[in-house]
N, C-alpha and C positions, 0 to 999 in steps of 0.2 A: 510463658515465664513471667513470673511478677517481678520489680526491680529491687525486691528486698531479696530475693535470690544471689543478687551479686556479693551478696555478705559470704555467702557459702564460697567462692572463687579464690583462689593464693591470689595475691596482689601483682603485678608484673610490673617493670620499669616503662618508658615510652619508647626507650631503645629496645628492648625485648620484644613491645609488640608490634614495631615494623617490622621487624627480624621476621616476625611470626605469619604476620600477613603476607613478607615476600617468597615465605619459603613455601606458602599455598595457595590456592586459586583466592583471591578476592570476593567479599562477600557482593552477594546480587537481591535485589527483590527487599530489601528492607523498610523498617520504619526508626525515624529519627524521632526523639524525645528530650528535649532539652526540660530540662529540670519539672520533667514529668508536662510540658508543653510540646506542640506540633503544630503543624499546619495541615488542615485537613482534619478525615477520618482517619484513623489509624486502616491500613491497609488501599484505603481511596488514591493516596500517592504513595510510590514506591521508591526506593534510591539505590542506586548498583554502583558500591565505594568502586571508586577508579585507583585511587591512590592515598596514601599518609606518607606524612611526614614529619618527623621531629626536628625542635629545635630544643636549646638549652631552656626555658621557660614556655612552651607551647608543641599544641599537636595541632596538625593541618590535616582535617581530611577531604579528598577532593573525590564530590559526589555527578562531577559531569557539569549538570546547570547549575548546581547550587555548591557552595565551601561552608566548611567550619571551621572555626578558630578557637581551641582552650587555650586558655591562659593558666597557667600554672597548676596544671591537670595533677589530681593524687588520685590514690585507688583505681589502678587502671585493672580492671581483670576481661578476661577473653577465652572464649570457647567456639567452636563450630558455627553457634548460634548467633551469639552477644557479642558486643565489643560495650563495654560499660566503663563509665567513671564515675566514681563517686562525687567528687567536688573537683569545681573551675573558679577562680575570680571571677573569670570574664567571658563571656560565651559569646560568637560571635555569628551566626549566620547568616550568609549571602547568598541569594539565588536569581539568575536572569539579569546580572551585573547590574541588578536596579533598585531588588530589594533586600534589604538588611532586620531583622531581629539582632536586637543586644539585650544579653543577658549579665546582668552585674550583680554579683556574689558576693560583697565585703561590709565589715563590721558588722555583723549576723542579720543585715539586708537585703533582701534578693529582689532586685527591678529588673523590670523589662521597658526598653523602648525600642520602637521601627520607624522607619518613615512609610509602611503601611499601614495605611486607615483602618484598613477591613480588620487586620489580626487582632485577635481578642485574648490577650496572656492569658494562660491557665497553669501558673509556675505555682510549684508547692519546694520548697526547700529541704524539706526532708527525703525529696527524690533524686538521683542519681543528677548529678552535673549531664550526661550525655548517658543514653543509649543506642544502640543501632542492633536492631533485633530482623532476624531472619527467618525466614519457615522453611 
């Protein structure tokens, strides 16, 4: 699935798609994509969502060793496959309580900082704030 695909998707609320996710098995075996960035090769690391959760301004999804945090998540659409957002403020990844990617989304600037050396941003702004894609 390419991530202009989510265009095609009805939009859903944040509240609709923990509804949606509780009322079916959890996605497994995935790849995360923040604003068309990762870690890794795509499929080299996998994430099997444990949990989401909403709050009034953010979506929490909890991936085991690693979390994410949107900030102020729009365009949320969801299929079998996908769980996709269009746009976040603020993106937030944590993995192995040690490392952090921040993704910052505001006045039509999209940065990235970590306190990992190695990670090398590859954010394009025209791509989805979040994906999590499954096979």
């Amino acid at each position: 699935m390419n991530y202009y695909d989510l265009y095609l998707f009805k939009e859903i609320s944040k509240t609709k798609l923990v509804e949606e996710l509780e009322n079916r098995a959890l996605m497994t075996c995935g790849n995360i994509f923040i604003f068309g960035d990762t870690v890794g090769k795509p499929g080299d690391i996998t994430y099997d969502l444990k949990s989401i959760q909403a709050t009034t301004h953010s979506l929490f999804f909890d991936f085991g060793s690693s979390s994410i945090v949107l900030h102020d998540p729009i365009g949320i659409v969801v299929n079998e496959y996908v769980i996709g957002i269009k746009f976040a403020s603020k993106v937030e990844w944590n993995w192995c309580n040690e490392h952090q990617l921040l993704y910052t989304n505001e006045n039509e600037r999209l940065e990235g900082n970590t306190n990992n050396d190695k990670h090398v941003f590859k954010i394009d702004k025209n791509k989805p704030a979040f994906l999590y894609s499954t096979w």
